[in-house]
DSSP file (Angstrom, degrees, kcal/mol; ACC not computed):
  #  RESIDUE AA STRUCTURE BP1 BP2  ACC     N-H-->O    O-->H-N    N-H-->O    O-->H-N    TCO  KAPPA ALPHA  PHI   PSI    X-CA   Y-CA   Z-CA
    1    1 A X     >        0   0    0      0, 0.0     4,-1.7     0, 0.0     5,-0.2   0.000 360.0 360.0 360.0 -26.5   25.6    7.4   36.2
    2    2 A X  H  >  +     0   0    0      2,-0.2     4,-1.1     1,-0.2     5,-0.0   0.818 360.0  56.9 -87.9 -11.9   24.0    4.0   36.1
    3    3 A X  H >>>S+     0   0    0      2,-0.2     3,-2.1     3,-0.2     4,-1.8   0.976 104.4  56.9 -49.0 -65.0   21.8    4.9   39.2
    4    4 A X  H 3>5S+     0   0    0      1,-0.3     4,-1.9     2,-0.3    -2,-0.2   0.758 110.3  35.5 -15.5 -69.0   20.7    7.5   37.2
    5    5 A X  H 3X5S+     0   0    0     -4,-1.7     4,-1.8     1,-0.2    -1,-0.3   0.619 117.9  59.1 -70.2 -16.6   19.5    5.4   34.1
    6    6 A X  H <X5S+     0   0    0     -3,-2.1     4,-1.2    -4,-1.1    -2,-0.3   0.944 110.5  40.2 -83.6 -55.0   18.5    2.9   36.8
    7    7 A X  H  X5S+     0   0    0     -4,-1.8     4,-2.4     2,-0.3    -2,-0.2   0.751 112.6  53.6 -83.0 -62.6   16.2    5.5   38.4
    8    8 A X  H  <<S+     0   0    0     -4,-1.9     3,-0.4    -5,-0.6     4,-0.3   0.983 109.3  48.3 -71.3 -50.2   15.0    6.8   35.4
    9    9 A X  H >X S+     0   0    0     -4,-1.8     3,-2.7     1,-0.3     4,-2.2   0.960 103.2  64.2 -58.6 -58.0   13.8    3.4   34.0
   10   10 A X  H 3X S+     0   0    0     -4,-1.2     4,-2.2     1,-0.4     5,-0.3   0.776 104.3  41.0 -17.5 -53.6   12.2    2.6   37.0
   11   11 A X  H 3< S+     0   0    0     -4,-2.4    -1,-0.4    -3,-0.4    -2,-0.2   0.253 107.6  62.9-109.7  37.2    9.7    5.3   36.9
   12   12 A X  H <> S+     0   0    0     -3,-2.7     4,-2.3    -4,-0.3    -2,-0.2   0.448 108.2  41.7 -94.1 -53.2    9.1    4.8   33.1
   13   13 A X  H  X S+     0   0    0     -4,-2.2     4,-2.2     2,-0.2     5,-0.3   0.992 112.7  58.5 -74.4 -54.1    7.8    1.5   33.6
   14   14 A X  H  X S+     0   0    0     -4,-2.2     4,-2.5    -5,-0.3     3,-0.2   0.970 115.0  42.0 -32.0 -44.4    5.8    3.0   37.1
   15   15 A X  H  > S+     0   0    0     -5,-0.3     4,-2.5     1,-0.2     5,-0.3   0.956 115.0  42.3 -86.7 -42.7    4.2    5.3   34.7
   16   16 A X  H  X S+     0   0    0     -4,-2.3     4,-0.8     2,-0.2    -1,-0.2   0.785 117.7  48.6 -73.4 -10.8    3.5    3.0   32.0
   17   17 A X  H >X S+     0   0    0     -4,-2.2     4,-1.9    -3,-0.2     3,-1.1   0.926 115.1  50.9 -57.0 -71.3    2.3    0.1   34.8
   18   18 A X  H 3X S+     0   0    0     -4,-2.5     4,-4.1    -5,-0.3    -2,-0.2   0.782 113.3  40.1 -34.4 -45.6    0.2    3.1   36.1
   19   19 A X  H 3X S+     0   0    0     -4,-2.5     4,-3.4     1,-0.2    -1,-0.3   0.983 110.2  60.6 -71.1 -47.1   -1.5    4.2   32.5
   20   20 A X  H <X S+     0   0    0     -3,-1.1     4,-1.5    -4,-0.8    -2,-0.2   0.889 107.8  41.6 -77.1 -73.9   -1.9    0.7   31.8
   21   21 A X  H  X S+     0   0    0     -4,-1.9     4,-2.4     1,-0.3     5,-0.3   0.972 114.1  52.4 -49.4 -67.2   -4.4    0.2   35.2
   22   22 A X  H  X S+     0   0    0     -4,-4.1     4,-2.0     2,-0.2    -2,-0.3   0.915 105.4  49.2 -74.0 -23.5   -6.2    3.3   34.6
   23   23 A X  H  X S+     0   0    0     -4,-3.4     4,-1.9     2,-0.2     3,-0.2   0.953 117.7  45.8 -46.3 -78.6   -7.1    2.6   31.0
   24   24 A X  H  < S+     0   0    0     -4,-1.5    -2,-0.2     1,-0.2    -1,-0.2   0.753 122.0  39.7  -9.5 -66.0   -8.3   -1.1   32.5
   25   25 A X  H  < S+     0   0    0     -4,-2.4    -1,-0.2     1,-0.2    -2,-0.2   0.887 116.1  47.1 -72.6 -54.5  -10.0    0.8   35.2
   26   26 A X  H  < S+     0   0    0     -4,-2.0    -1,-0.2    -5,-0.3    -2,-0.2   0.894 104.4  55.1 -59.3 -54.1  -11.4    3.7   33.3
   27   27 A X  S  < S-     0   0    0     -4,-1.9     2,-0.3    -5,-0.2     0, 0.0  -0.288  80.0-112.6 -90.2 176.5  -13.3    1.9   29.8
   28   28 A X    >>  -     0   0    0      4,-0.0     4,-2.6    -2,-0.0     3,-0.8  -0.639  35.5 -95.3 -96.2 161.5  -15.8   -0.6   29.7
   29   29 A X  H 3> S+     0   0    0     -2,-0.3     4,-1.2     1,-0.2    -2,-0.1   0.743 122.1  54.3 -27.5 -51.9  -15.2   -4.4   28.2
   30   30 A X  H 3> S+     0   0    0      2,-0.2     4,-1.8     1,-0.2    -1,-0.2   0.767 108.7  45.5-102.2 -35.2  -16.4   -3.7   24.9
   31   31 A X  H <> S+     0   0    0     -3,-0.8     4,-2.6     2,-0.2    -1,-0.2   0.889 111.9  53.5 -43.4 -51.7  -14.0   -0.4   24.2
   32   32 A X  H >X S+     0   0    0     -4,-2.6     4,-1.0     2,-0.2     3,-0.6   0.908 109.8  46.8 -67.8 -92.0  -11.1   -2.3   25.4
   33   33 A X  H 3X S+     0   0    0     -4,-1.2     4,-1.3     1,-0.3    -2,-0.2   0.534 117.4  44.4 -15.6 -57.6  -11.9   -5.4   22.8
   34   34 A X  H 3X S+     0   0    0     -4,-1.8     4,-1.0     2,-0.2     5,-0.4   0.994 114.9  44.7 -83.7 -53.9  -12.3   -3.0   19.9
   35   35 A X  H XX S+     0   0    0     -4,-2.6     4,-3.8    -3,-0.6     3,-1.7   0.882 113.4  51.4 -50.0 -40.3   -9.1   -0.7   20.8
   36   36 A X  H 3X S+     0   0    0     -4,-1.0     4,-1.3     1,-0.3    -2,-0.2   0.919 113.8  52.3 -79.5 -60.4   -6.9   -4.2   21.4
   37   37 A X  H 3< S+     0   0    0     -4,-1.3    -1,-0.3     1,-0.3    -2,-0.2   0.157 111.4  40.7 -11.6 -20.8   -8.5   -5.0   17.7
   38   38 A X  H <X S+     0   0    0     -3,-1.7     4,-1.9    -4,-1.0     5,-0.3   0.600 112.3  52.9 -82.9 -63.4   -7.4   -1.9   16.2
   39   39 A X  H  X S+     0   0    0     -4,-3.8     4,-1.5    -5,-0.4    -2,-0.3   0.838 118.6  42.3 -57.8 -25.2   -3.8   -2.1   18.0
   40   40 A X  H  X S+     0   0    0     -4,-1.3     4,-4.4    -5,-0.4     5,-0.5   0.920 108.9  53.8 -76.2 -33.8   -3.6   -6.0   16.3
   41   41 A X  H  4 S+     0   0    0      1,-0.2     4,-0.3    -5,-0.2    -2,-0.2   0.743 113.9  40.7 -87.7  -0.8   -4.9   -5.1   13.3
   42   42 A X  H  X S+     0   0    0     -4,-1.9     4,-2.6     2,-0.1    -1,-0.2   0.838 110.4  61.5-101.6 -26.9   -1.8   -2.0   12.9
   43   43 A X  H >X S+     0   0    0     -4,-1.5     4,-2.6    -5,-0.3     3,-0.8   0.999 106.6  43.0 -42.9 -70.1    0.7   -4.5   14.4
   44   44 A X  H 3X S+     0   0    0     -4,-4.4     4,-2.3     1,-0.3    -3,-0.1   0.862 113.7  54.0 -70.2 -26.9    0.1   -6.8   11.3
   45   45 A X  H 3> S+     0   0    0     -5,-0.5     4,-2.3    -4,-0.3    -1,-0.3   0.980 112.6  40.4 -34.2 -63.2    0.2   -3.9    9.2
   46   46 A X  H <X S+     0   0    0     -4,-2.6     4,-1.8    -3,-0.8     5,-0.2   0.727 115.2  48.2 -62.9 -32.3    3.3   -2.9   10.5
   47   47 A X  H  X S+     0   0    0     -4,-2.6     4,-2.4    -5,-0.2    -1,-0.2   0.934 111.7  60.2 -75.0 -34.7    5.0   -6.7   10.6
   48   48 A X  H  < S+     0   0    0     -4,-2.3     4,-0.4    -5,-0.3     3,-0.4   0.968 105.8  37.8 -44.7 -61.0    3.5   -6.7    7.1
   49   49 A X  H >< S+     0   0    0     -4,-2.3     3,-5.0     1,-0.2     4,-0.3   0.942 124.4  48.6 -64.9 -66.4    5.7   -3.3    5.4
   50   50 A X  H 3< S+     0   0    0     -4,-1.8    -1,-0.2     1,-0.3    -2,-0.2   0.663 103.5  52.0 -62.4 -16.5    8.7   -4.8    7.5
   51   51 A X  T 3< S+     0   0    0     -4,-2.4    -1,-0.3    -3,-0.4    -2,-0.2   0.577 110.8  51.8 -62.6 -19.8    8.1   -8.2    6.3
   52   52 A X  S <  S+     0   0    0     -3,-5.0    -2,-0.2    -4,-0.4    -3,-0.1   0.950  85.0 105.2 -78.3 -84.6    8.3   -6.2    2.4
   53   53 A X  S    S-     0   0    0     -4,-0.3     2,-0.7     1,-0.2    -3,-0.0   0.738  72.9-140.3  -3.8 145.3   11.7   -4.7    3.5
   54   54 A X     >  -     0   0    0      1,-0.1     4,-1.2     2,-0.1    -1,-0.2  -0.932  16.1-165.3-125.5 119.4   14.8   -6.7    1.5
   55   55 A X  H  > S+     0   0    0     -2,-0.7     4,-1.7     2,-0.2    -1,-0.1   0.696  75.6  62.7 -61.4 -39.3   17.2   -6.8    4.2
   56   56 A X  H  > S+     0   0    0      2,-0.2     4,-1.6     1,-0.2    -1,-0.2   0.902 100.3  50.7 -66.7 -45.3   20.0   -7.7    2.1
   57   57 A X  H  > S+     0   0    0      1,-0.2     4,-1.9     2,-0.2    -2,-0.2   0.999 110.2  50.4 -75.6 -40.0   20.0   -4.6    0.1
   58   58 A X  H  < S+     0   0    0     -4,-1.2    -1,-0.2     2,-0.3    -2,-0.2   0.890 110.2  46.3 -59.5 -30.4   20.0   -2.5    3.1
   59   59 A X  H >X S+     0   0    0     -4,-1.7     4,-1.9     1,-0.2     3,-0.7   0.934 113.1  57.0 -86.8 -44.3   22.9   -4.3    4.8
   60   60 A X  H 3X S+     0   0    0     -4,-1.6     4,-2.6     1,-0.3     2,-0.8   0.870 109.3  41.5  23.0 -78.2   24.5   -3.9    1.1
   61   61 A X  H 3< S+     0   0    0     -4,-1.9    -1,-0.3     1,-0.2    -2,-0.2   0.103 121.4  48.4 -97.6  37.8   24.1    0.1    1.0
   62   62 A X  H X4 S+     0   0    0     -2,-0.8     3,-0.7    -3,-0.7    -1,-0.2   0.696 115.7  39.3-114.3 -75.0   25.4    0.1    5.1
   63   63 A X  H 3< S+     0   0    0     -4,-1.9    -2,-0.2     1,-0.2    -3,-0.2   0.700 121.8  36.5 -70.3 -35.3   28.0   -1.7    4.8
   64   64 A X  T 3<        0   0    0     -4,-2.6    -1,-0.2     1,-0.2    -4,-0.1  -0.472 360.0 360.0-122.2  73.4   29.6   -0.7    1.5
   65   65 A X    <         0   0    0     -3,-0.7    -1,-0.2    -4,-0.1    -2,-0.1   0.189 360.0 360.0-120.1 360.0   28.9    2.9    1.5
């Protein structure tokens, strides 16, 4: 069974190398700079609401529920 999942990761990461080259390949300089600029600026979005989160009450309703 762990071939299996060994197998199967292996060509997850081929395909996602693979998408990863033709995007590179495909746009020009100035696409790529604005998408990677879009993709930062929803990363800090994102680190932002999870940065909100209060960790302690969630580990609170988890644990004594």
């Amino acid at each position: 069974m762990a071939k299996t999942g060994n197998t199967i990761a292996t060509l997850l990461i081929g395909a996602a190398v693979g998408v990863a080259v033709g995007y590179v390949l495909a746009t020009d300089k100035e696409t790529r700079q604005e998408d990677m600029e879009k993709l930062k600026k929803s990363l800090n979005g994102l680190k932002g609401k999870f940065a909100k989160i209060d960790t302690d009450h969630i580990e609170e309703e988890i644990y004594h529920s």
